[in-house]
C-alpha positions in Angstrom: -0.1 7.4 1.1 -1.8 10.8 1.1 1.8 12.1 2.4 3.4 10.5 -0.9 1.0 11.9 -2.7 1.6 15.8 -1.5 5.2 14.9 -1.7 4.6 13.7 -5.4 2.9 17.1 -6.4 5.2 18.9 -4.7 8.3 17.5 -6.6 5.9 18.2 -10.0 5.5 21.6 -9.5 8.8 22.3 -7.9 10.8 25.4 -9.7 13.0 24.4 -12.5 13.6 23.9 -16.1 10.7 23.1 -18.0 10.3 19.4 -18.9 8.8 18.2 -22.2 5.8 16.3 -22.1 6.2 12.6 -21.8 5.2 10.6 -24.6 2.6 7.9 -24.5 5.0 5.3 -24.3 7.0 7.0 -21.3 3.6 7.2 -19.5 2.6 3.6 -20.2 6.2 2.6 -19.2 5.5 5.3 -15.8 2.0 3.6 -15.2 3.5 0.1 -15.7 6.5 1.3 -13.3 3.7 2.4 -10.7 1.5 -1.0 -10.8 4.2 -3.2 -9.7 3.7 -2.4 -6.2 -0.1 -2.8 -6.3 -1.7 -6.5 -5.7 -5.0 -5.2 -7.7 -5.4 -2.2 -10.5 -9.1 -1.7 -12.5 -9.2 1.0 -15.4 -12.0 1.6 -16.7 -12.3 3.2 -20.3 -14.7 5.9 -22.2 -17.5 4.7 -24.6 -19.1 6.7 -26.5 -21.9 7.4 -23.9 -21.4 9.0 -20.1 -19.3 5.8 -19.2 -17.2 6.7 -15.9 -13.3 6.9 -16.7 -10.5 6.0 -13.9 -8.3 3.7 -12.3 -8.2 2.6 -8.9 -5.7 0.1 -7.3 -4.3 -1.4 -4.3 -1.3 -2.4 -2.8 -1.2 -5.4 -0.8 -0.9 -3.8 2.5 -4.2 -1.7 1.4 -3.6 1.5 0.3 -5.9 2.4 -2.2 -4.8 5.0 -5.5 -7.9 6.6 -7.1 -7.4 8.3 -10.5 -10.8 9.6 -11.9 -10.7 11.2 -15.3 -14.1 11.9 -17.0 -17.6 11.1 -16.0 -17.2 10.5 -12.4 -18.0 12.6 -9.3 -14.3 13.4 -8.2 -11.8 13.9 -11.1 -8.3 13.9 -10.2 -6.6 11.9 -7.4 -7.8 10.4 -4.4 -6.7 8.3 -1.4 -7.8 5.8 1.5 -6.5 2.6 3.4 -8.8 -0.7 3.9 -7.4 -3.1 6.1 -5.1 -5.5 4.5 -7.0 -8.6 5.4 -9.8 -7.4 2.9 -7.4 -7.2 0.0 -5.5 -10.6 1.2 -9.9 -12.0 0.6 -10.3 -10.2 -2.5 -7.1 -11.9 -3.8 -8.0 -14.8 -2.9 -11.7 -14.6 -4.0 -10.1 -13.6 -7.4 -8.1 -16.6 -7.5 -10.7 -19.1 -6.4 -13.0 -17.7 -9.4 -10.3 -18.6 -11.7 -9.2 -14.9 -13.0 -5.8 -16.7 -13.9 -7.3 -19.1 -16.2 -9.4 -16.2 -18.1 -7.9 -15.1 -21.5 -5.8 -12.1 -21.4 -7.6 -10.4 -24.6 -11.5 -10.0 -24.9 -11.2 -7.2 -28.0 -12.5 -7.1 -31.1 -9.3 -8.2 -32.7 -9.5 -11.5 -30.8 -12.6 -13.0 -32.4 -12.1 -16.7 -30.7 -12.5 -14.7 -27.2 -14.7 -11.9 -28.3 -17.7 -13.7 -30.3 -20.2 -10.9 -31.1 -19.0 -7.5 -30.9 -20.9 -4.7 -30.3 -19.3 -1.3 -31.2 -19.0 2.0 -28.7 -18.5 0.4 -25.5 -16.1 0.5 -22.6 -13.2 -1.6 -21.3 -11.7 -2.8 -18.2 -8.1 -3.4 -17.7 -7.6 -5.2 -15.0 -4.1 -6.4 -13.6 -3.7 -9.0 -10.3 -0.6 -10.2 -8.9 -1.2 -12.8 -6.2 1.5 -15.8 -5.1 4.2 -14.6 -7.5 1.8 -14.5 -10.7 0.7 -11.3 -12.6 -2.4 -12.0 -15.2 -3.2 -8.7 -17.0 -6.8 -8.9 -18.7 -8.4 -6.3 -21.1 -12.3 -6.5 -21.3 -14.4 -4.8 -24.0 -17.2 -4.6 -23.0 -18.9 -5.5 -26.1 -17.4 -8.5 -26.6 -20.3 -11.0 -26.2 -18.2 -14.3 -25.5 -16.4 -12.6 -22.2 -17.1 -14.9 -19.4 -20.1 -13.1 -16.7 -17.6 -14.3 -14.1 -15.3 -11.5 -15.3 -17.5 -8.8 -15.2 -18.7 -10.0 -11.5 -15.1 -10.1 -10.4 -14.6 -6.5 -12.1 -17.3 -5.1 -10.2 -16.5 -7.0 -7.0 -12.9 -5.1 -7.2 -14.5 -1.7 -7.0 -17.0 -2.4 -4.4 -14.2 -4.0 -2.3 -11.8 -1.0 -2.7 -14.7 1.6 -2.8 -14.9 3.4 -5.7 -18.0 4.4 -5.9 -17.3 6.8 -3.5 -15.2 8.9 -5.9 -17.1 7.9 -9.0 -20.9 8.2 -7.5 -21.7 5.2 -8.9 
């Protein structure tokens, strides 16, 4: 993984003709590109406070993509491996808890999934794909209806693929 990863910023910064900027829809279509070969990918959005802001994923065979961009220890990319019998339990563990069965949407905008909202806090966007089914699920976090099983699964994906190593938290 780390070897891809020098290869990738190599290739970025190789010589050659300048290349516009992508627009956000390239990048979501780059980012969406990139997550079909991961098993497990959190992001974790700003609020308006100190919230940490970064992605972390999986693939199945456990190589783990760290992308911190704003209130974390370590912004920019990171690397590591855990072996891939703990992400074959986590998937299962996410299955078992019914993460399939959750609603996709828990935003303001959804108000039969949301309930009371409470403005100015973060999201999780978190994206599974176990035994040929991918469930994508975005979170506000001030969405009062959200099922507490969510946010126990959200927070069991980053202690299980360690990001508090790179976030300090």
């Amino acid at each position: 993984m780390r070897t891809a990863l020098i290869g990738l910023l190599a290739a970025l910064t190789a010589c050659g003709a300048p290349r516009r900027a992508a627009t956000p829809s390239e990048e979501r279509a780059s980012q969406a590109e990139a997550a079909v070969n991961q098993a497990i990918t959190l992001e974790r959005t700003p609020c308006f406070g100190g919230c940490p802001v970064y992605t972390i994923a999986v693939s199945p065979s456990g190589e783990v993509a760290y992308q911190g961009r704003a209130n974390v220890r370590r912004v920019g990319t990171a690397a590591a491996r855990i072996p891939k019998e703990r992400v074959d339990a986590l998937l299962s563990e996410l299955d078992r808890a019914g993460f399939f069965s959750f609603a996709s949407q828990y935003v303001q905008a959804e108000p039969a999934t949301c309930g009371r909202y409470a403005t100015d806090s973060p999201s999780a966007i978190t994206t599974v794909t176990h035994r040929g089914r991918t469930k994508t699920i975005t979170h506000d976090y001030g969405c009062g209806s959200a099922p507490g099983a969510l946010v126990v699964l959200e927070r069991r994906i980053d202690e299980v693929l360690g990001s508090a190593q790179w976030t300090g938290r």
